[in-house]
Each structure stands twice: as C-alpha cells, then as structure tokens.
mmCIF file of the N, C-alpha and C atoms, coordinates in Angstrom:
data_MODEL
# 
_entry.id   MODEL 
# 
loop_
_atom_site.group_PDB 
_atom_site.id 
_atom_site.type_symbol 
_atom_site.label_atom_id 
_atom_site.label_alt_id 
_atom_site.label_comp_id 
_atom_site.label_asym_id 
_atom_site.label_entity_id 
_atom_site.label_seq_id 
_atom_site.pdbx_PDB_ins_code 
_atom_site.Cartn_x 
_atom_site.Cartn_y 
_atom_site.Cartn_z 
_atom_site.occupancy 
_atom_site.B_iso_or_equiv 
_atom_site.pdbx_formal_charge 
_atom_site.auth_seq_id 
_atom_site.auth_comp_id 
_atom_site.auth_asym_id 
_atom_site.auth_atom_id 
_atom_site.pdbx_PDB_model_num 
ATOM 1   N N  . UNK A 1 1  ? -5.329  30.762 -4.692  1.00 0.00 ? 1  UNK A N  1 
ATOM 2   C CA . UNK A 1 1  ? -6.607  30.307 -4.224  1.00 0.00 ? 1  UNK A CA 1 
ATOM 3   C C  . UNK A 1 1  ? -6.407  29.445 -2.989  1.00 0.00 ? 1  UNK A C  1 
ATOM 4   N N  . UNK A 1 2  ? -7.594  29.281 -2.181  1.00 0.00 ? 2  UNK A N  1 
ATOM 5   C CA . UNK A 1 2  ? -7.042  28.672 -0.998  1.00 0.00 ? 2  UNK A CA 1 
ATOM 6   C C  . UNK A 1 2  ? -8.533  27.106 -1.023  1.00 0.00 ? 2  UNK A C  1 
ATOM 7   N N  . UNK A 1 3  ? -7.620  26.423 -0.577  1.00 0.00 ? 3  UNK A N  1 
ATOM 8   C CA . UNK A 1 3  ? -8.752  24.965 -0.387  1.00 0.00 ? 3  UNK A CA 1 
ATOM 9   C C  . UNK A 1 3  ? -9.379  25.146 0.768   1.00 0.00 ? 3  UNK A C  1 
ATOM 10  N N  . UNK A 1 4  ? -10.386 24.873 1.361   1.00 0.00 ? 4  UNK A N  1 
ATOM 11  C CA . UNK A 1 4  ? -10.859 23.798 2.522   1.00 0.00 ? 4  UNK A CA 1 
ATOM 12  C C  . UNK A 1 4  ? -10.307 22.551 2.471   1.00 0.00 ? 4  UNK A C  1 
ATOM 13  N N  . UNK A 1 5  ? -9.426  21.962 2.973   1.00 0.00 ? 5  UNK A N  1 
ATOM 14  C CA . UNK A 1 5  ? -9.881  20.640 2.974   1.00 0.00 ? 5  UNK A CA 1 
ATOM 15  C C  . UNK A 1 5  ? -10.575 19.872 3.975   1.00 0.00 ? 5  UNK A C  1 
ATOM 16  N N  . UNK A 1 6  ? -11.118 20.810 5.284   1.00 0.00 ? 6  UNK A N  1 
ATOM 17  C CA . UNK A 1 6  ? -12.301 19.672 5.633   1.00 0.00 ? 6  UNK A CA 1 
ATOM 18  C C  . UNK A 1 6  ? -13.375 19.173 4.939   1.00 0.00 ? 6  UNK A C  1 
ATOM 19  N N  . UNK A 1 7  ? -13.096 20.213 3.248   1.00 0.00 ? 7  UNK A N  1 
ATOM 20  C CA . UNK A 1 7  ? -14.483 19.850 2.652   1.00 0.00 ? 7  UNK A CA 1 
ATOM 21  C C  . UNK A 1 7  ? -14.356 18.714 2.190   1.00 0.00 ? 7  UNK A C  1 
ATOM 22  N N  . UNK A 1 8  ? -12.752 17.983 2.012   1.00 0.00 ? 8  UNK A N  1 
ATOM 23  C CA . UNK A 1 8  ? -12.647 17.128 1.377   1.00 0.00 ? 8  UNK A CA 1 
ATOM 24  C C  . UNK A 1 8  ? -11.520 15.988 1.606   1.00 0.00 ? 8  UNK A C  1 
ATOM 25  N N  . UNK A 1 9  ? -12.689 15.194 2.519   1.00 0.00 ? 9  UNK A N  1 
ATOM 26  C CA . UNK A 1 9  ? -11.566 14.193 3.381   1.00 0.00 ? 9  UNK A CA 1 
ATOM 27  C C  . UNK A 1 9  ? -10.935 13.240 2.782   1.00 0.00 ? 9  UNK A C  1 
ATOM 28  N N  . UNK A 1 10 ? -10.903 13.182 1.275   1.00 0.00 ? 10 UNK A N  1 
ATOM 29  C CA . UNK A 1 10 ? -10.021 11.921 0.493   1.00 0.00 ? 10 UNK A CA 1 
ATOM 30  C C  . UNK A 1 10 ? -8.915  12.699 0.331   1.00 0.00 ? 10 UNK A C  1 
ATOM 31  N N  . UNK A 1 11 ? -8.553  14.129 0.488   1.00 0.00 ? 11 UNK A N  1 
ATOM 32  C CA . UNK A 1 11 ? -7.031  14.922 0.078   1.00 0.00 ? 11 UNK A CA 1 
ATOM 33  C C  . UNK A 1 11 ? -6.282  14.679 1.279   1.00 0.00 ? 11 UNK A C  1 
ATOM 34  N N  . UNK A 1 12 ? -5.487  14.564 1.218   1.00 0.00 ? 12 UNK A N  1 
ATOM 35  C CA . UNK A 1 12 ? -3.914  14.378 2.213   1.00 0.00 ? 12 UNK A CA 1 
ATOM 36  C C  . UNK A 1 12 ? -3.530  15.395 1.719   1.00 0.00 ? 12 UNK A C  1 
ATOM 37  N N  . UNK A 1 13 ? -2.983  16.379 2.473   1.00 0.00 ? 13 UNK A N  1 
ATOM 38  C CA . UNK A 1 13 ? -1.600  16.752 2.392   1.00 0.00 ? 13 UNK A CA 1 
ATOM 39  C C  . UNK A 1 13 ? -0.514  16.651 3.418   1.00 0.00 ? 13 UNK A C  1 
ATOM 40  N N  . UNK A 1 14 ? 0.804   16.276 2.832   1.00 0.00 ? 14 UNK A N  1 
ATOM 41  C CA . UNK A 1 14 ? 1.775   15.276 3.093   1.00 0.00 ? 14 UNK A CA 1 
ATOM 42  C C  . UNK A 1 14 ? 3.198   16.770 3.109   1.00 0.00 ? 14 UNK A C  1 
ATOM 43  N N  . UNK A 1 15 ? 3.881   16.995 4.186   1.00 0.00 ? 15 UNK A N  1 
ATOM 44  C CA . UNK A 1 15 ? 4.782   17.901 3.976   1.00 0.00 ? 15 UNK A CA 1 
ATOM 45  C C  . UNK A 1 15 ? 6.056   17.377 4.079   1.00 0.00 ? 15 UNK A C  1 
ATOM 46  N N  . UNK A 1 16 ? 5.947   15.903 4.289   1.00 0.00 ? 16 UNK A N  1 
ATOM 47  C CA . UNK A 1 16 ? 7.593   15.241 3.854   1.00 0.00 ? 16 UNK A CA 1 
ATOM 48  C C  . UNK A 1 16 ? 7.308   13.976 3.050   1.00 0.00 ? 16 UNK A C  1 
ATOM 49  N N  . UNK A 1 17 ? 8.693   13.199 2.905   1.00 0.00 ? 17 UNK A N  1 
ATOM 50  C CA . UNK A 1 17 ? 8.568   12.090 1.768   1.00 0.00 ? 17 UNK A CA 1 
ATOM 51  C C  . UNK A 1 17 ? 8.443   11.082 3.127   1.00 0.00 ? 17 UNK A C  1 
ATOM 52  N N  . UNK A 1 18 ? 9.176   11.398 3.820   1.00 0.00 ? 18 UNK A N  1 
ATOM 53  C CA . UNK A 1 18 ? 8.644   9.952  5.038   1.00 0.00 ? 18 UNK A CA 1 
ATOM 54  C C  . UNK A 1 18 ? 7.820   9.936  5.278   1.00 0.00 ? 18 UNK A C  1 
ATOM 55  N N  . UNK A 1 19 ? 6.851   11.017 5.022   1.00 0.00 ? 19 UNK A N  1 
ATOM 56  C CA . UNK A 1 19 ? 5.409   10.323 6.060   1.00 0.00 ? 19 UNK A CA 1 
ATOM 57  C C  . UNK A 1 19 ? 4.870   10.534 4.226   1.00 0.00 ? 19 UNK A C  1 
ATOM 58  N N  . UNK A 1 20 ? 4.978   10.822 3.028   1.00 0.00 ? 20 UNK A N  1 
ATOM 59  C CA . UNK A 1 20 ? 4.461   10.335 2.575   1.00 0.00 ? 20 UNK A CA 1 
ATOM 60  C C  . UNK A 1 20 ? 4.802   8.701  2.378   1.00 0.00 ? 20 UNK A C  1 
ATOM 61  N N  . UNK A 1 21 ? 5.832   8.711  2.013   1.00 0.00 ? 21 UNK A N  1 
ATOM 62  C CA . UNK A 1 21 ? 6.164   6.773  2.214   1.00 0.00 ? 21 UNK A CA 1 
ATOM 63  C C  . UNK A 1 21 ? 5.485   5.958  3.375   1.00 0.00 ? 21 UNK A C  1 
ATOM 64  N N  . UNK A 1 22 ? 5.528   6.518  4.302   1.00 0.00 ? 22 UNK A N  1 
ATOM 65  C CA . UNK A 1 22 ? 4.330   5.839  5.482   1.00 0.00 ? 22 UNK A CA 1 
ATOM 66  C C  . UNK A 1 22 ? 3.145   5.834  5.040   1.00 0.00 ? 22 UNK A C  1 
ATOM 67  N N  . UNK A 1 23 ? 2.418   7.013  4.415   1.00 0.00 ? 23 UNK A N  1 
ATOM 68  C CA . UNK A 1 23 ? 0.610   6.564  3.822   1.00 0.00 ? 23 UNK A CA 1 
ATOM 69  C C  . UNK A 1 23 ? 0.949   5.631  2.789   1.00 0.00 ? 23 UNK A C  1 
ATOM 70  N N  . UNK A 1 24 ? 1.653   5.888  1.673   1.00 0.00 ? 24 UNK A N  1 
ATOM 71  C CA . UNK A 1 24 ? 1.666   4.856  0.604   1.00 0.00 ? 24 UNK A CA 1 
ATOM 72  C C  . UNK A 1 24 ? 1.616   3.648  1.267   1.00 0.00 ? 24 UNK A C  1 
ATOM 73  N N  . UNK A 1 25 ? 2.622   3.037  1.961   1.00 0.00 ? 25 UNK A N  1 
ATOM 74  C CA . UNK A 1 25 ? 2.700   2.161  2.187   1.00 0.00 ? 25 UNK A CA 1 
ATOM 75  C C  . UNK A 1 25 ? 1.705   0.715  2.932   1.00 0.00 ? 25 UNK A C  1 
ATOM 76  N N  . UNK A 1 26 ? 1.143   2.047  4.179   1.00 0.00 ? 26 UNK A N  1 
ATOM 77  C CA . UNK A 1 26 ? -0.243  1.752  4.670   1.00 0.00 ? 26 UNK A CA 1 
ATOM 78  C C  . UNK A 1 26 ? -1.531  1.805  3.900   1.00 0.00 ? 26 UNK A C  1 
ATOM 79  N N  . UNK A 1 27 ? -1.654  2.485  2.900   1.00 0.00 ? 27 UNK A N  1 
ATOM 80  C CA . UNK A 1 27 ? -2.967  2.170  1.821   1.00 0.00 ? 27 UNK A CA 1 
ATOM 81  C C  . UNK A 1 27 ? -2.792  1.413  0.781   1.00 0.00 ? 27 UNK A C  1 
ATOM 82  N N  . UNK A 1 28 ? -1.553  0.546  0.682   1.00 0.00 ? 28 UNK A N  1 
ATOM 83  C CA . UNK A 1 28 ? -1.093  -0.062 -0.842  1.00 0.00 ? 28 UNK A CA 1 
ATOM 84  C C  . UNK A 1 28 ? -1.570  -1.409 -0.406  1.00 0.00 ? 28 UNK A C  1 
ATOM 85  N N  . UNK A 1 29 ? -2.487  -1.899 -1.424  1.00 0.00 ? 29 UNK A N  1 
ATOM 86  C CA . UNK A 1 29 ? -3.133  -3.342 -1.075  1.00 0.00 ? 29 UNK A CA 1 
ATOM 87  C C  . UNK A 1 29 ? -2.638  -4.089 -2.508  1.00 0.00 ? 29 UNK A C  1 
ATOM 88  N N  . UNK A 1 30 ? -2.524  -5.391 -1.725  1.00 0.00 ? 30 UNK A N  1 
ATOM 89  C CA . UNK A 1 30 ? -1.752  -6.693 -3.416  1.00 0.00 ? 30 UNK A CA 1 
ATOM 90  C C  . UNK A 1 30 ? -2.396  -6.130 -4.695  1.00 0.00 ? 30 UNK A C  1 
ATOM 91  N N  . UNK A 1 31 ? -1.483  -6.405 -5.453  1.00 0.00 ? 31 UNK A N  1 
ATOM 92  C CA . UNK A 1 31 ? -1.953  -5.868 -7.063  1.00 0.00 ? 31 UNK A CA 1 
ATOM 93  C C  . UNK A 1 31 ? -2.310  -5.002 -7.214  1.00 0.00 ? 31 UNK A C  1 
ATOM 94  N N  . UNK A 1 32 ? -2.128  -3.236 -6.014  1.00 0.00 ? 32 UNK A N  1 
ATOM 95  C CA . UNK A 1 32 ? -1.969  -1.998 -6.537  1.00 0.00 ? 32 UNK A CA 1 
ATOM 96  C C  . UNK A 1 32 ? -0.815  -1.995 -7.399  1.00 0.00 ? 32 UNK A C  1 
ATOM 97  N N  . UNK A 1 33 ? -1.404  -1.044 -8.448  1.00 0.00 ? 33 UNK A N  1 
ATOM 98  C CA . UNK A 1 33 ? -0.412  -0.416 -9.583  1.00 0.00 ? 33 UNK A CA 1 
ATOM 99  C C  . UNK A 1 33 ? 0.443   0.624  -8.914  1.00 0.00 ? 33 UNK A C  1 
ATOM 100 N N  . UNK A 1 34 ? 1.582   1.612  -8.314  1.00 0.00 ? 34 UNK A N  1 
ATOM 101 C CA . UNK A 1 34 ? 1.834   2.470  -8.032  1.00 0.00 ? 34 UNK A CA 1 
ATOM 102 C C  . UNK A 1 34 ? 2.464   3.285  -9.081  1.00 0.00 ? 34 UNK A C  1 
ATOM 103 N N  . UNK A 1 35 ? 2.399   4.484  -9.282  1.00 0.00 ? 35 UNK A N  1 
ATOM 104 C CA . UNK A 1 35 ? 3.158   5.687  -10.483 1.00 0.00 ? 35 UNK A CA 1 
ATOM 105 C C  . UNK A 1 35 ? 3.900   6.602  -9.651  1.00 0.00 ? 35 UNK A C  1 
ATOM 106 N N  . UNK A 1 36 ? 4.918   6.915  -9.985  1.00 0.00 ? 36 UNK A N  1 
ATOM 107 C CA . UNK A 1 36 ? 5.278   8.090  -8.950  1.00 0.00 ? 36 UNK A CA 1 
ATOM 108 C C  . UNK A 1 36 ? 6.130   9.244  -10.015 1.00 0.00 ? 36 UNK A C  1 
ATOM 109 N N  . UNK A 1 37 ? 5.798   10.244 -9.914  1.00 0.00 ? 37 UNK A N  1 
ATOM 110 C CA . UNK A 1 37 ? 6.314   10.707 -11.454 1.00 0.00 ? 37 UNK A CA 1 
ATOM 111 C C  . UNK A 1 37 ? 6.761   12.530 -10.749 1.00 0.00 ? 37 UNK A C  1 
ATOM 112 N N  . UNK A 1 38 ? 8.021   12.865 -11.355 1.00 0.00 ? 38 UNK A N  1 
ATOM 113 C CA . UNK A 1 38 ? 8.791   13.664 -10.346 1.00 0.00 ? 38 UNK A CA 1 
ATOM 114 C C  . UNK A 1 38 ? 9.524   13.794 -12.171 1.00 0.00 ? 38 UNK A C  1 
ATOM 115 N N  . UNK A 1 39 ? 10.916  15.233 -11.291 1.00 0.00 ? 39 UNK A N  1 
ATOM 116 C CA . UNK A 1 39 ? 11.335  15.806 -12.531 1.00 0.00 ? 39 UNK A CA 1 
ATOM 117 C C  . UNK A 1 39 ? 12.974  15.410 -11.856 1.00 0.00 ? 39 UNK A C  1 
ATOM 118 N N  . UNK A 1 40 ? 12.771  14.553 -10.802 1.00 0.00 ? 40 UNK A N  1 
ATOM 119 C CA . UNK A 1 40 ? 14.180  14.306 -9.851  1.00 0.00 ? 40 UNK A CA 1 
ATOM 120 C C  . UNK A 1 40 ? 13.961  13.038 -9.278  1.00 0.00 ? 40 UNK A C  1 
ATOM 121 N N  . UNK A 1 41 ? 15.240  12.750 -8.686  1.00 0.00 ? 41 UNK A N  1 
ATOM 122 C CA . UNK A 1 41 ? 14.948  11.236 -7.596  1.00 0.00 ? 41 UNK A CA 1 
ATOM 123 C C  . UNK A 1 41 ? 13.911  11.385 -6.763  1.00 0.00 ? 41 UNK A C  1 
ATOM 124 N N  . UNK A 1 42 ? 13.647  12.594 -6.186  1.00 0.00 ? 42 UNK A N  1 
ATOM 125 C CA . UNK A 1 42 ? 12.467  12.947 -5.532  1.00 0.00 ? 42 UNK A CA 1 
ATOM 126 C C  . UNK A 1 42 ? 12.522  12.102 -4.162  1.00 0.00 ? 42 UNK A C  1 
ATOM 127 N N  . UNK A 1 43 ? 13.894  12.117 -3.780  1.00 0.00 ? 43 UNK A N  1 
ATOM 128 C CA . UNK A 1 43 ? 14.040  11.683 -2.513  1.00 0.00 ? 43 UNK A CA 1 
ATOM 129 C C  . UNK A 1 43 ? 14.422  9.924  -1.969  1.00 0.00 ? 43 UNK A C  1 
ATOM 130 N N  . UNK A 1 44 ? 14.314  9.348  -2.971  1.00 0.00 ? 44 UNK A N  1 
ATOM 131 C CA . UNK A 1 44 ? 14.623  8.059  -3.163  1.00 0.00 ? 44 UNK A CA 1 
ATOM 132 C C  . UNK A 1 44 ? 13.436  7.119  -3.020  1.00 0.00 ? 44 UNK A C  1 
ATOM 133 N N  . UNK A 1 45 ? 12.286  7.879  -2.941  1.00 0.00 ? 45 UNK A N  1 
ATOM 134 C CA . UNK A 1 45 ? 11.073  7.779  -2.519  1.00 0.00 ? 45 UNK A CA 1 
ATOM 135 C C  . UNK A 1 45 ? 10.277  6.217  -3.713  1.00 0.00 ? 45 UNK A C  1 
ATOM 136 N N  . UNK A 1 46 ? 10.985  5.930  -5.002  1.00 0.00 ? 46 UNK A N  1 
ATOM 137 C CA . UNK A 1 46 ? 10.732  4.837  -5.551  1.00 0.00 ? 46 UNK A CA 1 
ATOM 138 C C  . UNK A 1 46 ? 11.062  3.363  -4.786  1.00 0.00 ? 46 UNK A C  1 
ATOM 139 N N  . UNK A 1 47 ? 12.633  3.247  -4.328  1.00 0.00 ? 47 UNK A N  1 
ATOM 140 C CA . UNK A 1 47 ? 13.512  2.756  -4.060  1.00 0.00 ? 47 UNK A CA 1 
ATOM 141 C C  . UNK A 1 47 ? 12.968  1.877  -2.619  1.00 0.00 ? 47 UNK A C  1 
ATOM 142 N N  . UNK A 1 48 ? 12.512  2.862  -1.810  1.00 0.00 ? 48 UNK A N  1 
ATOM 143 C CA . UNK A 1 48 ? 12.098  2.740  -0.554  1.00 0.00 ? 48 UNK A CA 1 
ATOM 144 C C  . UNK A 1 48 ? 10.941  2.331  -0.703  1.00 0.00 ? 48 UNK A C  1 
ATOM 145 N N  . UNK A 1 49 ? 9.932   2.904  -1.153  1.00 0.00 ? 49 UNK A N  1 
ATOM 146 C CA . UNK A 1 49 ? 8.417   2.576  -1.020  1.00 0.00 ? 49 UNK A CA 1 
ATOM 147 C C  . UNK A 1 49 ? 8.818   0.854  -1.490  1.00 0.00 ? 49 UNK A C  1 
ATOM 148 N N  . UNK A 1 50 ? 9.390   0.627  -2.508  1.00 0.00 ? 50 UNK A N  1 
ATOM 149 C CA . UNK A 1 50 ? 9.459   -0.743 -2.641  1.00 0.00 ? 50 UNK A CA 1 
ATOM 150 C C  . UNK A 1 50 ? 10.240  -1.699 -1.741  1.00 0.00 ? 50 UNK A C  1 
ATOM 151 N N  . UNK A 1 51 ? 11.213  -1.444 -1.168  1.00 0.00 ? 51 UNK A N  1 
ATOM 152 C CA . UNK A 1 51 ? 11.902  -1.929 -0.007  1.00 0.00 ? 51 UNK A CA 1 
ATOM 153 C C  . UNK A 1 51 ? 10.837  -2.004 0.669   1.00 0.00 ? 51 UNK A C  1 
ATOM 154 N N  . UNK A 1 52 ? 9.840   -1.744 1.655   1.00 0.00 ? 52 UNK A N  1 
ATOM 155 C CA . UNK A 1 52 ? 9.116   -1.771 2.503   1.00 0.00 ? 52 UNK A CA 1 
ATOM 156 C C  . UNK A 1 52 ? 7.827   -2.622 1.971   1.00 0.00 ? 52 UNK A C  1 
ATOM 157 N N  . UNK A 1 53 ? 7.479   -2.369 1.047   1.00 0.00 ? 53 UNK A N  1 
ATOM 158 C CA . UNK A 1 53 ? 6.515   -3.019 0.111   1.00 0.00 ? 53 UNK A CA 1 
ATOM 159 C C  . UNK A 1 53 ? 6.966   -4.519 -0.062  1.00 0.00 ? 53 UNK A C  1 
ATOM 160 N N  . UNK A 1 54 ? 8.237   -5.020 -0.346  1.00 0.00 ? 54 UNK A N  1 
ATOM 161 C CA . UNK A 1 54 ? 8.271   -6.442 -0.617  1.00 0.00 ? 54 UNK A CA 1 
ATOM 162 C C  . UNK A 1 54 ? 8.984   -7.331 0.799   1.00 0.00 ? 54 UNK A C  1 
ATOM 163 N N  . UNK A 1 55 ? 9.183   -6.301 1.711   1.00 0.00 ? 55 UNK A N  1 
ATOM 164 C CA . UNK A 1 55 ? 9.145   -6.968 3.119   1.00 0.00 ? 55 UNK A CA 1 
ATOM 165 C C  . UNK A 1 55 ? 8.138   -7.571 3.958   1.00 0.00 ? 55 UNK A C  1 
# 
C-alpha cells in the first residue's frame, strides 16, 4: 500500500539514524519520557541520543 504523506504532516520519515538522532533530539523537551525499542543495538542510537541530551 502506498501513503500520502502530504496528507499527513505529523509523519517523518527518517532514512538514517543520524538524522533520526537529530529530530529526537530537537523535539525532546525536559521530562520527555523517550522508548526506543529495536530487535538490535540499532545503531547505538540509545547511547547517543543520551550523550547529546545531557550536554
């Protein structure tokens, strides 16, 4: 099946982990909860988002 997504401007799609770690990082406001849930390290993408997060 195929999306529009101009229909639907709250979807991102994200085709790497760096620029997803760049939106996270830029939309994460104090006392967001974050989940990140993968079947792998999924790129180290926990590790980092928090490195950048408590800088």
């Amino acid at each position: 099946w195929a999306l529009n997504l101009d229909e639907y401007p709250a979807i991102h799609v994200i085709s790497n982990i760096d620029e997803m770690i760049d939106k996270v990082v830029l939309m994460a406001e104090v006392n967001d909860h974050l989940l990140f849930m993968s079947n792998g390290g999924f790129g180290g993408i926990h590790e980092k988002v928090e490195a950048l997060l408590t800088n």
